[in-house]
N, C-alpha and C positions, 0 to 999 in steps of 0.2 A: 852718207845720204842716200846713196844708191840702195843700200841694202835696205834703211826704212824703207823708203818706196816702193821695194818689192816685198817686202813685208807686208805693207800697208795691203798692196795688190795681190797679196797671197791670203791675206786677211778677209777681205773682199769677197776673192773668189769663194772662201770656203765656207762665209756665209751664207753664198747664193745657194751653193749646192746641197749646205743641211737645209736651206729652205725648198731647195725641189723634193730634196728624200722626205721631208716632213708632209710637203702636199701631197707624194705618192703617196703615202705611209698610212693617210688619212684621207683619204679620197676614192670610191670606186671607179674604176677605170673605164667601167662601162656609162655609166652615168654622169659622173664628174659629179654629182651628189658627195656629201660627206659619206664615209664607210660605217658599217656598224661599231667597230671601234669606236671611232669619232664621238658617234652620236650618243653612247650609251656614257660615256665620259663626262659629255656635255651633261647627258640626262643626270646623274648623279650630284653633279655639281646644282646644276636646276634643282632637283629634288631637297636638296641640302639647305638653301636658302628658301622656299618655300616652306619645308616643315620647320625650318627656324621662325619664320615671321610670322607663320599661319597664313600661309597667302595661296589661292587655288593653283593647280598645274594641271593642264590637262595631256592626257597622249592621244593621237590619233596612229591606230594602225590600216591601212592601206592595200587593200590586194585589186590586184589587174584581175577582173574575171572572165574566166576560162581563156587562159593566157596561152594554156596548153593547145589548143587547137591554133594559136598564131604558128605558132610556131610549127607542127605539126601539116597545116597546111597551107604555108608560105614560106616555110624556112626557119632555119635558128638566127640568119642576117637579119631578117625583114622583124623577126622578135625583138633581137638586141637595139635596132634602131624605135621599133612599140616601144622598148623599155624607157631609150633617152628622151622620145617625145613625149613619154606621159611624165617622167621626171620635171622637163622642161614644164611642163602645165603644172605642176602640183607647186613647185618650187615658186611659180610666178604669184599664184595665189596664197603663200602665203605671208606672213607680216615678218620684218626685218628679225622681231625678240623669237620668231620660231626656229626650233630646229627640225630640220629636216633629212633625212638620212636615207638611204635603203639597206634594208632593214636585212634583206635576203631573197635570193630569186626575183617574182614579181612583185616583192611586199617592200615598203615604205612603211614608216613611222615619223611621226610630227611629234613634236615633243612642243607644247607651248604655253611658258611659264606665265604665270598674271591672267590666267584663261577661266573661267567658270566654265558652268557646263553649257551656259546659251548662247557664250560666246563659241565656244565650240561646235557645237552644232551648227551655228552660223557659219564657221571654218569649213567644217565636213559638209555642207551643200553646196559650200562656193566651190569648195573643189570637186564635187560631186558633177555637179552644172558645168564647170570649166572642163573637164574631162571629155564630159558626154559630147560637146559641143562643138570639139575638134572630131578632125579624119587624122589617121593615123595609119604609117605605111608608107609604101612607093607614090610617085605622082601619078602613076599608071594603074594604080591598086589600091585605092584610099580605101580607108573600113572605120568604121566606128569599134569606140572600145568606152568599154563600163568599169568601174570601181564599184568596191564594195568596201567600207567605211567602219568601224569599229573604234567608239570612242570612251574615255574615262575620264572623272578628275579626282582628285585626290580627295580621299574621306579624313576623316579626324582616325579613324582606328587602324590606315595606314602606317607603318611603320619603315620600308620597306620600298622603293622604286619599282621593284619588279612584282610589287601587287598589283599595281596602280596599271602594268604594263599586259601584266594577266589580264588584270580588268578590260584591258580595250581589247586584248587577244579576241576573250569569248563573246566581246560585243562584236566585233570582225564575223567571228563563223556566226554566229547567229544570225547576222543583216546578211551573209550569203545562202542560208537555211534557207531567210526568206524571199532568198532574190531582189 
């Protein structure tokens, strides 16, 4: 009996623990956001049942602009904590079915299945608006900070996730071309 129950309690334990490695594994450390791994997995998966049923998907790609000069002159700390409050803001705005990630660096990517394009764009100025809207930074050095928003949904001559993921890439530079 003794050894079942250390068994049982050995069992236990090593569940907990592949579930911390898995949430490390999958999780940016900086952000606590999913990791690009994560999300591009998800994205796949999303992408798989959407071109099976014919159903929209949209992606939203995300850049903090001119992230360089936070950091630059304020520090790489006072960026890295820019980074987790604008995460926290994007993450708030959006809906439970979205994925949400960081993507690399200051960039984010949304991934969000059952999305048209109007609904999307609806997505991309709530979070647009919710960004602009906070201060960000020390309690002694709030600053405003801006996104720039680059979005896609899925065409019928898609084939392919990481078209769809171009697509919002070049919609991204272009909404910063235009500021």
């Amino acid at each position: 009996r003794a050894e079942r129950e250390m068994a049982v309690s050995s069992s236990a334990e090593w569940a907990r623990a592949n579930r911390r490695l898995l949430h490390v594994a999958l999780t940016d450390p900086l952000t606590q956001l999913p990791n690009r791994r994560y999300g591009l997995d998800q994205f796949a998966q999303e992408w798989d049942i959407a071109s099976s049923n014919d159903l929209p998907i949209a992606c939203l790609m995300l850049d903090i602009d001119h992230f360089n000069r936070v950091n630059d002159q304020r520090g790489h700390g006072v960026g890295d904590l820019v980074l987790r409050q604008v995460a926290t803001v994007i993450e708030r705005c959006c809906r439970r079915s979205d994925i949400v990630f960081r993507y690399g660096g200051e960039e984010f990517c949304g991934i969000c299945p059952a999305t048209a394009t109007a609904e999307a764009i609806q997505l991309g100025e709530r979070i647009a608006t919710a960004v602009r809207g906070e201060r960000y930074g020390l309690p002694d050095d709030l600053f405003e900070v801006t996104l720039s928003i680059g979005g896609a949904v899925r065409e019928q001559r898609m084939t392919e996730s990481n078209e769809l993921m171009e697509l919002a890439d070049r919609a991204l530079y272009a909404a910063k071309e235009r500021g």
